[in-house]
C-alpha positions as CSV (number, residue, x, y, z in Angstrom):
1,X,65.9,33.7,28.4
2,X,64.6,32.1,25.5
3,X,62.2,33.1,22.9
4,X,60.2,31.0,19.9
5,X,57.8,31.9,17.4
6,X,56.2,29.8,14.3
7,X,53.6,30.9,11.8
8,X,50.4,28.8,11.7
9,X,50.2,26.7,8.4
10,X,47.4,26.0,6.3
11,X,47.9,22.0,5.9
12,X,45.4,20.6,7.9
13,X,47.5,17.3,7.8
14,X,50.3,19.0,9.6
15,X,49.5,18.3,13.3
16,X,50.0,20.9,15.8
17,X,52.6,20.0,18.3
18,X,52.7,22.1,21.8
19,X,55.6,21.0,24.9
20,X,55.6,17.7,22.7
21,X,51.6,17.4,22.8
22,X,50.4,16.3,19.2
23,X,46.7,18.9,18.1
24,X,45.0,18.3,14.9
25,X,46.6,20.4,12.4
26,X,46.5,23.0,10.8
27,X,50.0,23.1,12.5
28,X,52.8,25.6,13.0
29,X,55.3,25.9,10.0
30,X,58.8,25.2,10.2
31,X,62.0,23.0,9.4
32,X,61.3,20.9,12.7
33,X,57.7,20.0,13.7
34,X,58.1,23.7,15.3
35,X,57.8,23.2,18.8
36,X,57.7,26.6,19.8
37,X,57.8,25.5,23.3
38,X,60.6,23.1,22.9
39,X,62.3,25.1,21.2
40,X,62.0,28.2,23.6
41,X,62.9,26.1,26.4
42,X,65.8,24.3,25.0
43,X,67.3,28.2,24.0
44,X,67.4,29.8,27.3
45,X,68.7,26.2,28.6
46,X,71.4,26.9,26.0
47,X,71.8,30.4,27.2
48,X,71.8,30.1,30.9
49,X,74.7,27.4,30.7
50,X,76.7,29.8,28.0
51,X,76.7,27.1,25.8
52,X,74.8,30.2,22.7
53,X,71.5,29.3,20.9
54,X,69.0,26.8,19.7
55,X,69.9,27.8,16.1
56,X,73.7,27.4,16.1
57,X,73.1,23.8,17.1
58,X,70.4,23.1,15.4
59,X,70.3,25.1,12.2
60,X,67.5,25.4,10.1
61,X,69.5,25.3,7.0
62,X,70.1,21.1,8.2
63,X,68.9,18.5,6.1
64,X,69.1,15.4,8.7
65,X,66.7,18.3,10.9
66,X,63.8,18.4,8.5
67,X,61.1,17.3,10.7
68,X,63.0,16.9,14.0
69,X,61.2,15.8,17.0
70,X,61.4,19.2,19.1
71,X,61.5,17.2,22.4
72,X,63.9,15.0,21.2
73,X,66.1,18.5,20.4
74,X,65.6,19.6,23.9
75,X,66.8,16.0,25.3
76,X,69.9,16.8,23.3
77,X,70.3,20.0,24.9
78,X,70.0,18.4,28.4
79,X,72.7,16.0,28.1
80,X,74.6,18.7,26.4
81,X,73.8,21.1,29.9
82,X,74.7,18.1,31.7
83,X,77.8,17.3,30.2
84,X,78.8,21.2,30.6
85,X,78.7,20.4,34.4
86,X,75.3,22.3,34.9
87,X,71.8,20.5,35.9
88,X,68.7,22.6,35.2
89,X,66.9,24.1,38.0
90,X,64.1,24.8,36.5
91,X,62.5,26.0,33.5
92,X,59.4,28.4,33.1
93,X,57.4,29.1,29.5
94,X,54.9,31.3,28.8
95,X,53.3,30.7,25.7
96,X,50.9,33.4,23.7
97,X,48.0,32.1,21.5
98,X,44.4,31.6,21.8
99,X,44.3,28.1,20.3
100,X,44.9,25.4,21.0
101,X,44.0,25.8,25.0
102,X,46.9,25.3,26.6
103,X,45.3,24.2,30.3
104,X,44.3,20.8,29.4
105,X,47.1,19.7,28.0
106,X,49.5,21.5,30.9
107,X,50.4,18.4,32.9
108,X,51.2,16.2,29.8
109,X,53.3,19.2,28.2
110,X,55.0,19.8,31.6
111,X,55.8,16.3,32.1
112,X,57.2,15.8,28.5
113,X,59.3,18.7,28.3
114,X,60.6,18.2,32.0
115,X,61.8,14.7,31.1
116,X,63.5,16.1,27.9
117,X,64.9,18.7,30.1
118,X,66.1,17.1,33.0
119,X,64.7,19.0,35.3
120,X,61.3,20.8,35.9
121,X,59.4,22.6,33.6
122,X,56.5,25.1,33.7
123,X,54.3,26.1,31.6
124,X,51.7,28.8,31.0
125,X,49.1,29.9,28.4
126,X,48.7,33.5,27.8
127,X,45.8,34.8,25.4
128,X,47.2,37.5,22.9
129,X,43.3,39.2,23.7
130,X,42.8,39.8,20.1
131,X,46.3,41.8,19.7
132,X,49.0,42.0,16.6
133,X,50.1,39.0,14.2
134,X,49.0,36.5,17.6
135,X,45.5,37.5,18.6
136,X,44.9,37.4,14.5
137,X,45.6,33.9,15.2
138,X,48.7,33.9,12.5
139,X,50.9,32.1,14.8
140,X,52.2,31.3,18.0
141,X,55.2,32.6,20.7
142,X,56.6,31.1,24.0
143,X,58.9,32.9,25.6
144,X,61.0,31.1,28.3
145,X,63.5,31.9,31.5
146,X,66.1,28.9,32.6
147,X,68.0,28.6,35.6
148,X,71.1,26.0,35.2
149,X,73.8,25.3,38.3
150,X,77.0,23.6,38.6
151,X,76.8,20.4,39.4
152,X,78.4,19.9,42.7
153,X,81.6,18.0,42.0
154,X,80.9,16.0,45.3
């Protein structure tokens, strides 16, 4: 299981970037370009293969990461799975805001993240309905569920 959440900026020359989909800014706030679909997906990956978390491989506190390519991050991650002896099964993200919409971008996200991945990855939008820090439209969450298994050493 993995779990992501950014704040939304107030730069409107930061663009937005969603399962490695660039939106006009404002954008979300972080070290990377805070993919918080990336980033969710590339955690439970991390998790599922017992290989621990998005931020003791990627730390924050990382110069050389200021302004990382999330997708690029998750392509680390999958040759990291890989060299484990895993593949990834599949990956599934839900992720909460209101804006951008997530539905017309779904197949370009999906086939982005799944070729960072290594393996297919789903991807939902979920509307917060107006609820807490999300439906104030303050930021944005994606939670994600990863299912990794051993290579077969055939």
């Amino acid at each position: 299981m993995g779990f992501d959440v950014h704040p939304l900026g107030d730069d409107p020359e930061r663009p937005m970037v969603l399962g490695g989909v660039t939106f006009p800014g404002p954008g979300l706030v972080g070290h990377s370009d805070a993919d918080v679909i990336a980033h969710a997906c590339a955690d439970a990956l991390l998790g599922a293969a017992g290989l621990g978390d998005i931020g003791s491989h990627f730390p924050d506190t990382d110069p050389a990461l200021a302004g990382a390519d999330s997708i690029e991050l998750l392509r680390a991650v999958g040759d990291e799975i890989r060299a484990a002896g895993w593949h990834v099964a599949n990956v599934d993200c839900s992720v909460v805001c209101d804006e951008p919409k997530i539905g017309p971008s779904r197949e370009q996200m999906q086939r982005r993240l799944s070729d960072a991945a290594g393996g297919p990855v789903t991807v939902k939008g979920k509307r917060p309905e107006g609820l807490g820090a999300l439906g104030r439209h303050e930021g944005i969450a994606c939670w994600a569920v990863a299912m990794v298994e051993r290579e077969d050493p055939r």
